[in-house]
Each structure stands twice: as structure tokens, then as C-alpha cells.
VEXDREN-2710 file (C-alpha; in Angstrom, 1 decimal):
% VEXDREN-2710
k/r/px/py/pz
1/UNK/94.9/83.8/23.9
2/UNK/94.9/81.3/21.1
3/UNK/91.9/79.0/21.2
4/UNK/92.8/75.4/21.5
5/UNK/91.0/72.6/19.4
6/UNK/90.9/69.1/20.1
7/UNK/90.4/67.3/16.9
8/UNK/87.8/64.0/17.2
9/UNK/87.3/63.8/13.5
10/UNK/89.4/60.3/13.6
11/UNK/92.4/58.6/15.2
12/UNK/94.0/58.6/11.3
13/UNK/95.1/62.5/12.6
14/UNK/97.7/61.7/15.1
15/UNK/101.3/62.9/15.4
16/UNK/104.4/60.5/15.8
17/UNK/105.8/61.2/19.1
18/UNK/109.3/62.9/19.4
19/UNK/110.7/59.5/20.2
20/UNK/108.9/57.9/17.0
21/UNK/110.5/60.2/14.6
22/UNK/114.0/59.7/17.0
23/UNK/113.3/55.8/15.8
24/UNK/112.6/56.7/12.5
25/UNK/116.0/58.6/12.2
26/UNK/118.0/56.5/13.0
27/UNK/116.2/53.0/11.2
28/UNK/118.6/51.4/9.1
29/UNK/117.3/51.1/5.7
30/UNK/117.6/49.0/2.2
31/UNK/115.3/48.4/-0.8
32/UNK/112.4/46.4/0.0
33/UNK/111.2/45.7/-3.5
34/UNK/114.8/43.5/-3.2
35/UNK/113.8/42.7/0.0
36/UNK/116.9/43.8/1.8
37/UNK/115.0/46.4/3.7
38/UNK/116.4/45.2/7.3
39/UNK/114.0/47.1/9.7
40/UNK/110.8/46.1/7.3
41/UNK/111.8/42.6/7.9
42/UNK/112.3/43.2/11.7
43/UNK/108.4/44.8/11.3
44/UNK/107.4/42.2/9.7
45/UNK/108.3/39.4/11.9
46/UNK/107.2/41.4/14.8
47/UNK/103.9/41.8/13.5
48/UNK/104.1/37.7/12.5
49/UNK/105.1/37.0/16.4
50/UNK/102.2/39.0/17.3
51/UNK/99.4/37.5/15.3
52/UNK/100.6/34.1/15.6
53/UNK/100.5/34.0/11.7
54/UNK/103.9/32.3/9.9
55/UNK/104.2/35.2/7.4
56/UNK/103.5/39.2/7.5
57/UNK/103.9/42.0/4.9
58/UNK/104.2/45.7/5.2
59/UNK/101.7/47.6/3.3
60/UNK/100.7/51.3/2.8
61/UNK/97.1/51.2/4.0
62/UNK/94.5/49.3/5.6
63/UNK/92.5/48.9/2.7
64/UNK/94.7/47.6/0.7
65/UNK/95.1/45.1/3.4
66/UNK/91.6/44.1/2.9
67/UNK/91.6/44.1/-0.9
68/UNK/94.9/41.6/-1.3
69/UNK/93.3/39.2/0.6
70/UNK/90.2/39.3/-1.7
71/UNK/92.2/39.0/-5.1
72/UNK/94.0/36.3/-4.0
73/UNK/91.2/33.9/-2.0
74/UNK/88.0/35.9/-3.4
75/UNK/88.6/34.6/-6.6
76/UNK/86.6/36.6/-9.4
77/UNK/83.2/36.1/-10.0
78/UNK/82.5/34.7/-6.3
79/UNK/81.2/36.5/-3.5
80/UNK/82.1/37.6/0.1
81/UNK/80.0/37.5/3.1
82/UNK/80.4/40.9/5.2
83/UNK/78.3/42.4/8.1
84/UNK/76.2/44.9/6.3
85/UNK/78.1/48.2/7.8
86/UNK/81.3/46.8/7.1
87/UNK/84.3/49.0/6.0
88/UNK/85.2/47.0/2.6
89/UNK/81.7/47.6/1.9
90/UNK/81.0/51.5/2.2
91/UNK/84.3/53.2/2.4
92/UNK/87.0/51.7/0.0
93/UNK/85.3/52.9/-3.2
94/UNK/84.1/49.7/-4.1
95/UNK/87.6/47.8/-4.9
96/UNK/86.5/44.5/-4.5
97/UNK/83.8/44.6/-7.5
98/UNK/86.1/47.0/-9.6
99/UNK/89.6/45.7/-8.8
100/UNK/89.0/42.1/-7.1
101/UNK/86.0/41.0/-9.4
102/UNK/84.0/39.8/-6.4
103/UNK/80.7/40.8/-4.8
104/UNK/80.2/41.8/-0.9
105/UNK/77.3/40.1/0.5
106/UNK/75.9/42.5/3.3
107/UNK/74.8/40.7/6.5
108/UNK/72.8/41.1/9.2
109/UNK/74.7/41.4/12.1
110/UNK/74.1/43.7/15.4
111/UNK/76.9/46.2/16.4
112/UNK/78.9/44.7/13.6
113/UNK/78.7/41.0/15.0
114/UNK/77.8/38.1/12.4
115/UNK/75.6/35.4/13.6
116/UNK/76.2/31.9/11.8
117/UNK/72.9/31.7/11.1
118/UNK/72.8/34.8/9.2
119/UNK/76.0/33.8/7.1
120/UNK/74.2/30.6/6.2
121/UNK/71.3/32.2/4.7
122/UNK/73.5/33.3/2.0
123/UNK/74.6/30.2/0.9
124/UNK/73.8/29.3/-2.8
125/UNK/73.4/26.0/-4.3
126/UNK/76.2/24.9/-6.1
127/UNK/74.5/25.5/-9.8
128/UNK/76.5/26.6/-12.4
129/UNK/75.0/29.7/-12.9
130/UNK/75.1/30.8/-9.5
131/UNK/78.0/32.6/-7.6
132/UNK/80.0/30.6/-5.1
133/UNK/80.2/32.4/-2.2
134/UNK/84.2/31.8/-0.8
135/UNK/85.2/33.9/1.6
136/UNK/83.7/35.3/5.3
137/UNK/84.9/39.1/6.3
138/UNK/85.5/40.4/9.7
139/UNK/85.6/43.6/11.5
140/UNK/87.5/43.6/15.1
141/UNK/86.9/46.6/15.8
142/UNK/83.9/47.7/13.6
143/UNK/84.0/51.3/12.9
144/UNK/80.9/52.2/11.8
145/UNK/78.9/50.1/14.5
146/UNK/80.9/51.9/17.2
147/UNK/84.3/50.3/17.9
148/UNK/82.3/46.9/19.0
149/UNK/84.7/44.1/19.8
150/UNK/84.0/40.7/18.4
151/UNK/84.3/38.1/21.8
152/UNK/86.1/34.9/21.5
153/UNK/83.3/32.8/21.6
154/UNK/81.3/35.0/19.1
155/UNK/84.9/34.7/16.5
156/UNK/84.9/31.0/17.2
157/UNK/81.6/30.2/16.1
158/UNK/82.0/32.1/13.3
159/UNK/85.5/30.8/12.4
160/UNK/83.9/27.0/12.8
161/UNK/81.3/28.0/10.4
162/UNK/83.5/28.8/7.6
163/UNK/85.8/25.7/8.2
164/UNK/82.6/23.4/7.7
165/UNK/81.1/25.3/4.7
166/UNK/85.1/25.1/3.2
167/UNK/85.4/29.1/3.1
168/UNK/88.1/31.6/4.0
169/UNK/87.7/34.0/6.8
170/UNK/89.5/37.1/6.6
171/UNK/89.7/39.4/9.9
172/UNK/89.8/43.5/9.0
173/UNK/91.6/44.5/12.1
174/UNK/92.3/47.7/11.6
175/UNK/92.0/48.4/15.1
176/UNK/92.6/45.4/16.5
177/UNK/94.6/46.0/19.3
178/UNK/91.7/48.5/20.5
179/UNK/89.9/45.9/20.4
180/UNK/92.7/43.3/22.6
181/UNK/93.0/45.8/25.0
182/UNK/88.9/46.3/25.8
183/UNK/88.4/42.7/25.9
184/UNK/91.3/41.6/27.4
185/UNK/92.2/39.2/24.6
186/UNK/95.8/38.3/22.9
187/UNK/96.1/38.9/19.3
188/UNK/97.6/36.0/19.0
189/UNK/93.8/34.5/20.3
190/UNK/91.5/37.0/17.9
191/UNK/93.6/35.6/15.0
192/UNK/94.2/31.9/15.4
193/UNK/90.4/31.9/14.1
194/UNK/91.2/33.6/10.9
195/UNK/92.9/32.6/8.2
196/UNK/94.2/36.0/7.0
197/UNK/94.3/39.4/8.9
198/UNK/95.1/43.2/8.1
199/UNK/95.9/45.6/11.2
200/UNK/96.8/49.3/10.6
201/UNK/99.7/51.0/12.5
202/UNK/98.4/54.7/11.6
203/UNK/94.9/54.8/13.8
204/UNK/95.5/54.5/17.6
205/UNK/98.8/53.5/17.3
206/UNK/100.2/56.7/16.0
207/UNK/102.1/56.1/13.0
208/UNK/102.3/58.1/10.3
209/UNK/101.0/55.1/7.7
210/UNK/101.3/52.3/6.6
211/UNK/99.3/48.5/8.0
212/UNK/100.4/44.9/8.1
213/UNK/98.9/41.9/6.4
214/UNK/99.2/38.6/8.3
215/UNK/99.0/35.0/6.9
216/UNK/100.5/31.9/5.7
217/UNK/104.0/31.8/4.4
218/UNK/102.2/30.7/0.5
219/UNK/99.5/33.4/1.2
220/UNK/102.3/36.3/1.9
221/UNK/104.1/35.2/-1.1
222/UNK/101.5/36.1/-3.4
223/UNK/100.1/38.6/-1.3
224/UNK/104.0/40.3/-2.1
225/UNK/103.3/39.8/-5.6
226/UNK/99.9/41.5/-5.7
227/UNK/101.3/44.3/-3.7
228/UNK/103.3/44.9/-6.4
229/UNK/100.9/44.6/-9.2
230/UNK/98.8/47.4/-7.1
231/UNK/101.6/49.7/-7.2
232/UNK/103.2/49.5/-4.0
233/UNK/106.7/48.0/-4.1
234/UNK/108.4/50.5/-1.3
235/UNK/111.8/51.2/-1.7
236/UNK/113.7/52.4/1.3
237/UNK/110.6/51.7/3.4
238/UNK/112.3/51.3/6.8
239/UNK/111.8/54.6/7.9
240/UNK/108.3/54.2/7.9
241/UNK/108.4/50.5/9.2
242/UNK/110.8/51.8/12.4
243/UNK/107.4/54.0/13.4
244/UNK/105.6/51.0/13.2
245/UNK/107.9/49.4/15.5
246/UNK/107.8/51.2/18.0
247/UNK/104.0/52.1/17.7
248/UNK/103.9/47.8/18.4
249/UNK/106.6/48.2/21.1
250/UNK/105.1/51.3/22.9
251/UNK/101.9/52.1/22.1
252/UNK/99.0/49.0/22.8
253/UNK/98.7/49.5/26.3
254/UNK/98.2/52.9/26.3
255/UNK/95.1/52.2/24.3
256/UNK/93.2/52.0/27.2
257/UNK/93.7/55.8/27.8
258/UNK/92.0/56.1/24.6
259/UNK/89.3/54.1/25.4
260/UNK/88.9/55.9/29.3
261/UNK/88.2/59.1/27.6
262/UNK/86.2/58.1/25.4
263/UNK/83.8/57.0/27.8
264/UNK/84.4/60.0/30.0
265/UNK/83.1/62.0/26.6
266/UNK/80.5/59.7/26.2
267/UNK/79.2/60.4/29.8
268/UNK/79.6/63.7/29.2
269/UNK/77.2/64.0/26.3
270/UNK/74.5/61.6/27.8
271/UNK/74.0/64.7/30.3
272/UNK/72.7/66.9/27.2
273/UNK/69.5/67.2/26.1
274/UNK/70.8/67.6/22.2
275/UNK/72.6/64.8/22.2
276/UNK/71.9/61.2/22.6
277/UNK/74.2/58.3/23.1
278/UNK/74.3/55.1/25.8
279/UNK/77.7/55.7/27.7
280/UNK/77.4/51.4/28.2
281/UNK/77.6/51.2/24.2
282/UNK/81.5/52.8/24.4
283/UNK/83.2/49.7/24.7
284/UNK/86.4/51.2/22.7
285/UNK/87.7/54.4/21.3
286/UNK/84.9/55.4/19.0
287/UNK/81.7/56.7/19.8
288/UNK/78.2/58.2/18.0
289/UNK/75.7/60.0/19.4
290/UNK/72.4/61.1/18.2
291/UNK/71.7/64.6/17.7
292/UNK/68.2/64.3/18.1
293/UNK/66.1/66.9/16.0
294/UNK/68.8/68.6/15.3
295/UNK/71.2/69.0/11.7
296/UNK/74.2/67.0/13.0
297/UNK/76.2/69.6/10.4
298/UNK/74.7/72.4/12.4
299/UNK/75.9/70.9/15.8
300/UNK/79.0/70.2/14.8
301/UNK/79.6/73.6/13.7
302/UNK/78.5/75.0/16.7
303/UNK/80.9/72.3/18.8
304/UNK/84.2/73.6/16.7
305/UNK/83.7/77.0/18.2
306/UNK/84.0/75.8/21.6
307/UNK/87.2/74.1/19.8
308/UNK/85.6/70.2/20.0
309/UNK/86.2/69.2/16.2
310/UNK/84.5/66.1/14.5
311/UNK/82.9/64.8/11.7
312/UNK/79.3/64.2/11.4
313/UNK/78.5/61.0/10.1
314/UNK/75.1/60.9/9.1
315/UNK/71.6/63.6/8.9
316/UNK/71.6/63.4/12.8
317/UNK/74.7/61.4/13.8
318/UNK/78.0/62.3/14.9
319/UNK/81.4/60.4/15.5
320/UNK/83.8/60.9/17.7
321/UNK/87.5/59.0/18.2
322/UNK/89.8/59.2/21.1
323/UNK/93.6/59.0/20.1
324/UNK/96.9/59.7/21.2
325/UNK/96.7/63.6/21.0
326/UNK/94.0/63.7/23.5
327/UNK/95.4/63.1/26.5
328/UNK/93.9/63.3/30.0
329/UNK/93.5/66.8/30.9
330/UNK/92.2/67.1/27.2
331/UNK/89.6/64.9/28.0
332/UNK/88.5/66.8/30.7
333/UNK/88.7/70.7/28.6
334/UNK/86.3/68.5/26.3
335/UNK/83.7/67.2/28.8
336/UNK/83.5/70.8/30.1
337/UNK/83.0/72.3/26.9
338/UNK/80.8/69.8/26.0
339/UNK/78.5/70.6/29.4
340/UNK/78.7/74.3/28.7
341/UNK/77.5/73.6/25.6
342/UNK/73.8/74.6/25.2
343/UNK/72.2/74.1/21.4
END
């Protein structure tokens, strides 16, 4: 018999359901670059209704949804304030120096979470020689601190903070929806304290690609034109939009499955001496754990033959994501493995 493997390298990996690709069939299509692509602009107000935000745009990746937003309000020469583990800072090859002309400011910030008083000690003088600093960065939910949620009160004080230092706050909610359904919070909530937001449809939604940026009606306009100058004027983009549709339409709630097994794997893995993590920590779909003296390389080599793949992240860390290919009883072949494990 043919060994199964459950793949936990990311929630990027996932498949679009049968009745995905039935929506994508059957999407009625234009050229977008003309903007007569009908289900992009049905996405595209859906994704605006959502967010709360006046305008939205369809874009291919998440990244590029964080890197419009810093050519247009960065502005070049200036620099943004990010938490210091923060996606637009290690893992999208360093396109805001190289493409935006700004700097990213790492800041302290536990489990991903920016303190006010943190942001302020970045401040500069306003000397002519100096950078201005214009523009805060988000992460709801941060990725490399674990899938931490940002809570209102946490956003607000942040969001307030910007306003009264006159800078832009930018939310990269690439999983944002994880991140509404752990805390119980509307996106429409998360994002009325930001002034611009990205959220991908291809992690835990499912989609096969593609992520929406959200903002004013002025900031979309040139945030269409800058989409353009990056090289990605979609033509007949509707086929790709309809799977984000329906990802919107039928695929938030179940979220939480994601995030239920996740803990479950968590659990399972604080029961093992090689392997260290705080089951409590979980509070989404994305999870690290500490392989103690042991080559994190080594272990996960030694998890893929009892058919548990993921990625190590570090000399002696792991990651793991939960996603819509793992479903319950899933969950449970991996916690067995996982306790018949022995390294």
C-alpha cells in the first residue's frame, strides 16, 4: 500500500476544490487591463464590502500587495516602521529598498505585536538630512511569530499613534481571515484602523493565486497604475478571480478547522521529548516547535518517512501550517505518527 503524506510545509500548497474549479469554468470573463473583466469587478467589490474599504484591486500575490502600497505612500528615500520578523522585511527579496526606494525599520515587538512606544523610538527629527519616517506596517496574522493575531485594542492604539505622528498604516493581512476567525473579529473591524490593507486568497483560503489590495477610491487608482508598471495588467483574469469568490463565499469559516488541528498537532508534539512547543501559543493555523538538540533538517527528514512533511525554519526550529487538505481524520493519522515517532 501506497504511503500517504500530509504535506505541512505551508497553506500556499492547497488544491481548489471540485466546486472551485466548477466556478472557475463557468466565470464569465473580459480584459481587465480594459477593465471590462465582469467577475474581477464582482471580486473586487466583494473584497471592498468585506474590508469596509471604498476601493479594492485584484493582484497576483501577496507581496506585491505589500510593495504597491509602499511605492505609492512610502515615498522614496523615507522609511517604514515594521515589527522586526515582519514578512516585507525577510521574505520579499528586499523590494522595498530595490524597487520602492524606502528603508524597513525593524521593531521590537513580541509575537509580532508593535507597542506605540517602541514605534516612537524611531522617530527622527525633522532635519534635512535625516529620513522621514512615513509609513507604519502591520502583520494580522504574523507568520513568522506563529500566526499571532493583532487584538482590537492592541490595532487601535497603534492605528491612533500613526494618526497623531501624521503617518500611514498599512495592514499585511495575508491571513487575515485566520486571524477574524481566532479572535472573533469582523474584517470590516481589523481594517477600519488601517488605511491600506493586502489579504491573499491562495493560503487558507484555497485558491490557486492571486490577493486583494484594499483602500481608498484615489489610493486604488494609482495602486491600478503601479500594478501595471510592475507588470501585472491581467487579461482575461476572471477565471482566477471566480476561485477567489467563492474561496470569500465558502471558505472563512471553515478556518477554524484549520486552526482545531493545528492545536491538536501542537498537543501532540508537546508530549515528545524531541520536540518543544507551548500548545497555548497556537492561537491560529501555524505553529513552531523547538527541536531541542537536535538538527531540525535531521528531524524533519526523519518525520517525512512517517509521511508528516514540513519545512524547517531555522538550525532547531520547525514550522508547520494546517490548511484545507488536512482534514480531520488527517489530523488525527498525524498526531499518531507524530506519538509513534521516537528520535
Amino acid at each position: 500500500m501506497k504511503q500517504k503524506f500530509y504535506d505541512l510545509r505551508s497553506d500556499t500548497i492547497t488544491l481548489p476544490t471540485r466546486d472551485m474549479r466548477k466556478a472557475m469554468y463557468r466565470a464569465d470573463v473580459g480584459d481587465d487591463v480594459y477593465g471590462e473583466d465582469p467577475t474581477v469587478i464582482k471580486l473586487q467589490e466583494l473584497a471592498a464590502k468585506i474590508t469596509g474599504k471604498k476601493d479594492a484591486l485584484f493582484i497576483p500575490s501577496g507581496s506585491m500587495g505589500n510593495l504597491i502600497p509602499l511605492m505609492i505612500n512610502g515615498g522614496r528615500g523615507n522609511e517604514i516602521l515594521a515589527q522586526k520578523n515582519s514578512h516585507i522585511l525577510h521574505y520579499e527579496l528586499s523590494s522595498a529598498a530595490a524597487l520602492a526606494g524606502v528603508t524597513i525599520v525593524p521593531v521590537e515587538g513580541e509575537r509580532g505585536i508593535i507597542d506605540p512606544t517602541e514605534l516612537a523610538k524611531h522617530l527622527r527629527p525633522d532635519i534635512y538630512y535625516m529620513p522621514r519616517v512615513s509609513m507604519i506596517s502591520v502583520e494580522n496574522t504574523h507568520n513568522k511569530e506563529g500566526g499571532s493575531c493583532w487584538s482590537l485594542e492592541e490595532l487601535k492604539a497603534v492605528s491612533d499613534f500613526a494618526k497623531k505622528q501624521n503617518l500611514l498604516l498599512h495592514m499585511d493581512g495575508a491571513r487575515l481571515f485566520n486571524a477574524c476567525i481566532a479572535k472573533g473579529i469582523a474584517a470590516k473591524r481589523y481594517c477600519g484602523l488601517v488605511d491600506t490593507v493586502t489579504f491573499c486568497l491562495s493560503k487558507g483560503l484555497g485558491a490557486p493565486v492571486g490577493a486583494v489590495l484594499c483602500g481608498s477610491a484615489k489610493f486604488i487608482e494609482e495602486a491600478r497604475r503601479i500594478r501595471k508598471m510592475l507588470g501585472a495588467g491581467m487579461r482575461q483574469a476572471g477565471f482566477m478571480a471566480a476561485a477567489g469568490i467563492y474561496a470569500l463565499e465558502h471558505h472563512i469559516e471553515r478556518l477554524a478547522d484549520d486552526h482545531r488541528h493545528a492545536s491538536q498537532i501542537a498537543q501532540a508534539l508537546a508530549e515528545k521529548s524531541w520536540a518543544t512547543i507551548n500548545p497555548a501559543d497556537v492561537e491560529t493555523n501555524i505553529l513552531y516547535f523547538d527541536t531541542s538538540n537536535h538538527d531540525a533538517v535531521q528531524v524533519a527528514a526523519i518525520l517525512k518517512k512517517r509521511g508528516i512533511v514540513c519545512g524547517p525554519s531555522g538550525e532547531r526550529t520547525i514550522r508547520m501550517v494546517t490548511h484545507l487538505g488536512i482534514d480531520d481524520q488527517d489530523a488525527e493519522e498525524i498526531c499518531k505518527a507524530i506519538s509513534n515517532c521516537s528520535i
